[in-house]
C-alpha positions, -999 to 999 in steps of 0.1 A, spaced: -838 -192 -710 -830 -201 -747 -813 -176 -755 -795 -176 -723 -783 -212 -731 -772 -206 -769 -749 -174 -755 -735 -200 -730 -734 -228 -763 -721 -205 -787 -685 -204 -766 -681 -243 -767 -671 -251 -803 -637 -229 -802 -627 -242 -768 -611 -219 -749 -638 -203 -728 -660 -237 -712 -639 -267 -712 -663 -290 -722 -677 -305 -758 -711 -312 -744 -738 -284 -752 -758 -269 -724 -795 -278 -723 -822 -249 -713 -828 -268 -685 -794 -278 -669 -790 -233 -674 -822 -231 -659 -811 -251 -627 -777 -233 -629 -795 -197 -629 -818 -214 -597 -788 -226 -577 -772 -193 -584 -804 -167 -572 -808 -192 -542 -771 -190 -533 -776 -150 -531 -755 -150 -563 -764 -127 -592 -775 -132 -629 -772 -103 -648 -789 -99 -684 -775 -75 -710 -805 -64 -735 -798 -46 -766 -831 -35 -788 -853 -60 -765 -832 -91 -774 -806 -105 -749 -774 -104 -759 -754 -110 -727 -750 -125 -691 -728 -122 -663 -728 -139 -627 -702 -149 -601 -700 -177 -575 -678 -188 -550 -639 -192 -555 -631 -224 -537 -659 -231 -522 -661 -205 -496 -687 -221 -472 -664 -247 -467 -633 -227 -469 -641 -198 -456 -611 -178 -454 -620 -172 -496 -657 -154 -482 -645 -121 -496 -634 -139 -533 -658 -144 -558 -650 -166 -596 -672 -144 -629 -681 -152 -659 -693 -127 -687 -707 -143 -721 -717 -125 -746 -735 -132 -783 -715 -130 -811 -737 -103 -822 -732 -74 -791 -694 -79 -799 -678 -44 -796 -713 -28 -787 -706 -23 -748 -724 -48 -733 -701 -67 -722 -683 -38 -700 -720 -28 -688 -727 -63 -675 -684 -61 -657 -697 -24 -640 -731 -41 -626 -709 -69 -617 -685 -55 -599 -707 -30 -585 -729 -60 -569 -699 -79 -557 -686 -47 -540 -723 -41 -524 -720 -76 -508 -684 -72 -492 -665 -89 -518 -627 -79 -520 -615 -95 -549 -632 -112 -587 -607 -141 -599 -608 -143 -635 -603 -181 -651 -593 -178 -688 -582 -199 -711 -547 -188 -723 -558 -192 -761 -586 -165 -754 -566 -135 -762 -599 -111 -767 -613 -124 -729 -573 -117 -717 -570 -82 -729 -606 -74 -721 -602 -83 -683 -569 -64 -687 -584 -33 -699 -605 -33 -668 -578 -32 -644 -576 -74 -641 -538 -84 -631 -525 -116 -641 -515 -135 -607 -511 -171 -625 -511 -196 -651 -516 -233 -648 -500 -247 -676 -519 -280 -697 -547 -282 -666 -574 -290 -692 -581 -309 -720 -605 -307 -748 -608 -305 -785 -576 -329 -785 -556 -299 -773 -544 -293 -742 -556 -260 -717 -539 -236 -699 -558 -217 -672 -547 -179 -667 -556 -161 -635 -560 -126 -630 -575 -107 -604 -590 -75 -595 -592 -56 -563 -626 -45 -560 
């Protein structure tokens, strides 16, 4: 799980992909991978020579048990190490993914981005992601203030 938890760490520093300056600890990631399995939500591990380089997972959008006209809308997230940059991970994790959400009756994957993440924008875009939205200044960290982008895929 300490690898898992530098990927996740690794993204915090230039601000535009966590919204938060606190580091993740191994075990707040180990609780988050737990509440994720026992919510029937996957967490997907990209390997490259025996080292993990990647992970990927969705969860509700909205809170879906609550609000359950969002039951067929899930929320991802892909991170990857610095190191598995441009080595096809990333899109292998987005096929199992997407292929997973699809198995459980899922409809559509909402993409959150932070507008300042230009290489997380065109990647989603490459894959078929539509932008649907942007929520100007909704965050604030790093003493600058966030805009969310939305985008969406039919699955």
């Amino acid at each position: 799980m300490t690898k898992v938890t530098d990927i996740f760490n690794q993204a915090i520093p230039a601000g535009d992909a966590e919204w938060t300056e606190v580091l993740h600890t191994v075990e707040e990631r180990t609780d988050w991978w737990r509440d994720r399995v026992s919510a029937s939500r996957p967490v997907i591990v990209a390997e490259l020579d025996e080292q993990v380089v990647g992970v990927a997972s969705y969860g509700d959008f909205r809170d879906s048990t609550r609000r359950e006209g969002f039951r067929f809308v899930c929320e991802h997230s892909v991170y990857l190490d610095a190191s598995a940059r441009g080595t096809g991970a990333a899109d292998a994790l987005m096929d199992e993914l997407c292929d997973r959400a699809r198995t459980n009756g899922l409809r559509r994957m909402i993409a959150t981005i932070d507008a300042f993440n230009d290489r997380s924008i065109a990647f989603h875009v490459r894959r078929g992601f539509v932008e649907v939205g942007r929520m100007p200044d909704i965050g604030f960290t790093f003493d600058t203030w966030r805009t969310m982008v939305l985008l969406q895929l039919d699955l």
